[in-house]
C-alpha positions as CSV (number, residue, x, y, z in Angstrom):
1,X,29.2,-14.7,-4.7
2,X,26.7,-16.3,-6.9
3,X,25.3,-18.5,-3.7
4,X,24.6,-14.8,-2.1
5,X,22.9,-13.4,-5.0
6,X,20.8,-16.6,-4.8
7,X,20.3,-16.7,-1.6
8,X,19.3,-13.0,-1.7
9,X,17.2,-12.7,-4.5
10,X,15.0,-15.5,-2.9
11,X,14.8,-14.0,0.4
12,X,14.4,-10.6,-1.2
13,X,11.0,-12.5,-3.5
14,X,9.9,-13.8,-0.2
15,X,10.2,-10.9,2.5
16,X,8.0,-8.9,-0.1
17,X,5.6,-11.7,-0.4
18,X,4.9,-11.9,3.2
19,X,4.9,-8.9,3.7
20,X,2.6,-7.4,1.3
21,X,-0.5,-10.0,2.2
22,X,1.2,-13.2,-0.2
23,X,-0.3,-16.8,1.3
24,X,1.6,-19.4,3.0
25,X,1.6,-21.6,0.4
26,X,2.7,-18.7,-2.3
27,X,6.0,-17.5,-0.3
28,X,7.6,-20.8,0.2
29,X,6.5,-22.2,-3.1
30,X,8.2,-18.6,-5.0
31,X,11.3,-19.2,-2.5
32,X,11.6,-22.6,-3.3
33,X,11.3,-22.1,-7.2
34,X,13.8,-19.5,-7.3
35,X,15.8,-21.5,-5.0
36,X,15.9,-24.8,-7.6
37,X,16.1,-22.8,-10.6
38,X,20.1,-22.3,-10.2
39,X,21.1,-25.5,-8.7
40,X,20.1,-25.0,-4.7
41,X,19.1,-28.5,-3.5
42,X,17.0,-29.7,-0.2
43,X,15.6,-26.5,-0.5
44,X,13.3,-25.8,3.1
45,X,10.8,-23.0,4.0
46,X,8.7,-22.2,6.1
47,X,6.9,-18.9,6.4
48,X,4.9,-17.4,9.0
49,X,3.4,-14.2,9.5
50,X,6.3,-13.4,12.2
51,X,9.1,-14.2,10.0
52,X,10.5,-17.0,7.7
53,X,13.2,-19.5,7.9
54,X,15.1,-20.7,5.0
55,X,17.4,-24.0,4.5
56,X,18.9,-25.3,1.3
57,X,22.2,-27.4,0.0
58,X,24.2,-24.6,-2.8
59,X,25.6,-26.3,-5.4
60,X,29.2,-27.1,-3.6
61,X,26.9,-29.6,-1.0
62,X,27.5,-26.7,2.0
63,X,24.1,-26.6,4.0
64,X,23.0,-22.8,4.8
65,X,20.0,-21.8,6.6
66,X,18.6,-18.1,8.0
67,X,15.7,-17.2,9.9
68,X,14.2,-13.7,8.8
69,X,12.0,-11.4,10.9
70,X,9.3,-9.9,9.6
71,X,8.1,-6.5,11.6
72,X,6.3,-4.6,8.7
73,X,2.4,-6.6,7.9
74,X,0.2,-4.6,5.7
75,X,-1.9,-5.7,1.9
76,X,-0.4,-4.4,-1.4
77,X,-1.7,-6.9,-4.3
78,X,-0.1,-5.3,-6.7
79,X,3.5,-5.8,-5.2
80,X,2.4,-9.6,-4.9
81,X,1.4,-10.1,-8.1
82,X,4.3,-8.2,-9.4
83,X,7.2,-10.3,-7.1
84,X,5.1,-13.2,-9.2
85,X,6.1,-11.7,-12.2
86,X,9.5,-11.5,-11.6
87,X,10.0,-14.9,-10.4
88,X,7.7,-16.8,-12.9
89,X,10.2,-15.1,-15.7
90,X,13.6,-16.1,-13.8
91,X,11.8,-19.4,-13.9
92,X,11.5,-19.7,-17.3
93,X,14.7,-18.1,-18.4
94,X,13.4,-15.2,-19.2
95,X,15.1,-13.1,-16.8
96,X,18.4,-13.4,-15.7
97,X,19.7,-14.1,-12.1
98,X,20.9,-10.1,-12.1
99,X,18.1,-8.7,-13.9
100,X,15.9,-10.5,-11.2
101,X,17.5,-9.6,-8.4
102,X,17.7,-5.8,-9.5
103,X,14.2,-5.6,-10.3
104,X,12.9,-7.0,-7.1
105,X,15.5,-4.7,-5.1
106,X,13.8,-1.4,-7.4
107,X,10.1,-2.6,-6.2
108,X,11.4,-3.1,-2.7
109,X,12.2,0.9,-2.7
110,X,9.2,1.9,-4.3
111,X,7.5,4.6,-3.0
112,X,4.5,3.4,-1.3
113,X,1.1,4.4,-2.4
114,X,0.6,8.4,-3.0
115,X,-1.3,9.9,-0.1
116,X,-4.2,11.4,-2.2
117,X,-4.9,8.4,-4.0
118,X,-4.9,6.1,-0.9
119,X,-7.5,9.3,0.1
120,X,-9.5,9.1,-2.4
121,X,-9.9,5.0,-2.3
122,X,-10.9,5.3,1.4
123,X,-13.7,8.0,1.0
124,X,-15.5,6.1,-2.2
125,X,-15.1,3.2,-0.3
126,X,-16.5,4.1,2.6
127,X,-19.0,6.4,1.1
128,X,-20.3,4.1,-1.6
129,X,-20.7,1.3,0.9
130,X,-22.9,3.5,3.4
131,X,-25.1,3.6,0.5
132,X,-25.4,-0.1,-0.3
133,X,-26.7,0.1,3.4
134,X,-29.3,2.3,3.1
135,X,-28.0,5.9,3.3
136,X,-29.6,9.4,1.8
137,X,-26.8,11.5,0.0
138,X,-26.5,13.7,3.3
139,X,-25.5,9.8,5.0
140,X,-23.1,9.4,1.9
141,X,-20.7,12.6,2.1
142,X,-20.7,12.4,6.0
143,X,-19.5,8.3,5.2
144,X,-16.6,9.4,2.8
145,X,-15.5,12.2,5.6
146,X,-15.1,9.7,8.1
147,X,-13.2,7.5,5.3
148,X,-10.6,10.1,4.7
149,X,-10.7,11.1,8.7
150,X,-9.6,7.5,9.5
151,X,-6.8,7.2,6.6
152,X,-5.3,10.3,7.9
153,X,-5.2,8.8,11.1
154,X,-3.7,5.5,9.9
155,X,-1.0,8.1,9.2
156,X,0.2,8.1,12.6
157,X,0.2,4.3,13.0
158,X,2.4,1.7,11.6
159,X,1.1,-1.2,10.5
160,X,2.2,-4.0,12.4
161,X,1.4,-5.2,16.3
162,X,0.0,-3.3,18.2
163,X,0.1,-0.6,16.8
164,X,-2.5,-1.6,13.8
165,X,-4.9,-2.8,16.4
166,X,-5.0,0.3,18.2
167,X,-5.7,1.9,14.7
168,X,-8.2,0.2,14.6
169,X,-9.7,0.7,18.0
170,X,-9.3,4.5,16.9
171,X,-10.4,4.2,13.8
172,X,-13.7,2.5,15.0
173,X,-14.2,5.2,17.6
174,X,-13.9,8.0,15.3
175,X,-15.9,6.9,13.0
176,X,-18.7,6.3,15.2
177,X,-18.0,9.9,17.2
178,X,-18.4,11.7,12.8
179,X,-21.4,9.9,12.7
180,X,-23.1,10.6,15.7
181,X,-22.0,13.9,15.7
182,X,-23.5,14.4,12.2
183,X,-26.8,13.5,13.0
184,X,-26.8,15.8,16.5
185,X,-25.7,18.7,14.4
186,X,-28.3,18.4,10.8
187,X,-30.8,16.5,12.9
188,X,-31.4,13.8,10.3
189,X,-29.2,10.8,9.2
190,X,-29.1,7.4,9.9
191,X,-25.7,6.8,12.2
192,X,-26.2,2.9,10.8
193,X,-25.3,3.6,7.3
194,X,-23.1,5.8,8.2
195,X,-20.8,3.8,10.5
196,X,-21.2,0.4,8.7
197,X,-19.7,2.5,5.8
198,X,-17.2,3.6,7.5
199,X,-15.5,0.7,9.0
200,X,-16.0,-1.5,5.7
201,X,-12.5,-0.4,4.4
202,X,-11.3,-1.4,7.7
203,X,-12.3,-4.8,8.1
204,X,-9.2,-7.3,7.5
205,X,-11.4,-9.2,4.9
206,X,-8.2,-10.5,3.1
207,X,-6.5,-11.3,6.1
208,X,-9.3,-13.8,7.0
209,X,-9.7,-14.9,3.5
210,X,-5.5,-15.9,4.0
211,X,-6.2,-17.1,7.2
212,X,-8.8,-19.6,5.9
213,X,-6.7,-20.8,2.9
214,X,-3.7,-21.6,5.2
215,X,-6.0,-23.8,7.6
216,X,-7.0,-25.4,4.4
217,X,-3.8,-25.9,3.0
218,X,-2.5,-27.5,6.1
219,X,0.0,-24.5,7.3
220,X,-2.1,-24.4,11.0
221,X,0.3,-22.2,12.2
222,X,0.1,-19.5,10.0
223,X,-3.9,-20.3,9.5
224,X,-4.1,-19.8,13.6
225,X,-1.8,-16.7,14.0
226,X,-3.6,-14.8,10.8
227,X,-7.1,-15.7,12.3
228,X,-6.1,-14.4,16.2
229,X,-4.9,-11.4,14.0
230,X,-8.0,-10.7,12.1
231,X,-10.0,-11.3,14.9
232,X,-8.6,-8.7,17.2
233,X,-8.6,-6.0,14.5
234,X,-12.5,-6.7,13.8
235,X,-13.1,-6.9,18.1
236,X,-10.8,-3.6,18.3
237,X,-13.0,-1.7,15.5
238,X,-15.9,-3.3,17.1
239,X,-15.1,-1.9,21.1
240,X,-14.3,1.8,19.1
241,X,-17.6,2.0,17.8
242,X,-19.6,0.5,21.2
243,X,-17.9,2.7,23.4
244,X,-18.6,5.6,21.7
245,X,-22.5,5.2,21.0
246,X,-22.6,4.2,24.3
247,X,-20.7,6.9,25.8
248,X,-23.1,9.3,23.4
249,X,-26.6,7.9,25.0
């Protein structure tokens, strides 16, 4: 029973991990901490954005291993740095083996992100960053409507395979239709602003910055799979907005 809860809890630290944004590096280093910290020996992972398999030696010498899919991709920071929390204190002794374990299981049914707050974020973001580009106030209010257009659209999408880059496709085009549409209808704006805005909050920034830090660190696998990623959900938001202004000229 104790080998499950071990066995468990780590998985349970690292499916949240990946799944939430984590690095490479960070999954299979919390994993293996956990893993050590009550006796697991040999202890192997390796993580990629597609799943994660796990090998390790319990304390009787009886070899286990498990691969794990992982279908659900999206960036939470906070649940990262939280599922750090938890492990760095059953590291130190600080939390039990059960306290850990029922602490990562509460934030693995936490409620995700409240609707009008996840609103909110996406209209300043895009509205304040159509002004960084040059926008009038007019440019700024049509830049958070497309921001809160879009998240409600993400609303019909999950966020893993295709799926996200269609969103994005989607996302891309709609923005680009607001903001053309806009300037047709009070005959002054500039579209530029306003669509650069728009498709700021969009752009898989982190995803590239990950992609990066795995090349770097040597995982090539991951580093290659979260580039191809990150580029097609920056080509698909691209294709939205060209085929729109083009289909508007």
């Amino acid at each position: 029973m104790k080998t499950k809860l071990i066995a468990h809890t780590a998985k349970l630290a690292g499916r949240l991990l990946l799944e939430n944004g984590a690095e490479t590096y960070r999954v299979e280093d919390t994993v293996g901490y956990i893993c050590s910290q009550y006796g697991f020996k040999e202890v192997e992972v390796i993580a990629l954005p597609t799943g994660t398999i796990y090998s390790f030696v319990d304390e009787e010498g009886v070899p286990h291993s498990e691969l794990i899919r992982t279908k659900t991709r999206t960036t939470n920071l906070g649940c990262v740095a939280r599922v750090n929390d938890i492990s760095r204190g059953m590291s130190s002794g600080k939390l039990t083996l059960e306290e850990g374990c029922a602490q990562l299981e509460a934030l693995s049914r936490a409620s995700a992100q409240p609707l009008w707050l996840s609103l909110l974020g996406n209209v300043l973001s895009a509205a304040f960053f159509a002004l960084l580009f040059g926008a009038n106030w007019l440019d700024f209010i049509v830049a958070g409507v497309c921001g809160a257009m879009t998240r409600l659209l993400g609303l019909l999408f999950s966020e893993d395979n295709i799926s996200s880059t269609l969103y994005a496709l989607l996302s891309g085009a709609l923005s680009s239709a607001i903001a053309m549409g806009s300037v047709a209808l009070f005959g002054a704006g500039n579209p530029t602003a306003i669509i650069t805005g728009a498709i700021m909050p969009l752009l898989p920034g982190l995803a590239i910055t990950n992609a990066i830090r795995d090349t770097v660190n040597g995982d090539l696998v991951s580093g290659v799979a979260r580039t191809a990623e990150a580029l097609l959900k920056a080509v698909a938001i691209a294709a939205g907005v060209g085929v729109v202004i083009a289909l508007w000229r």
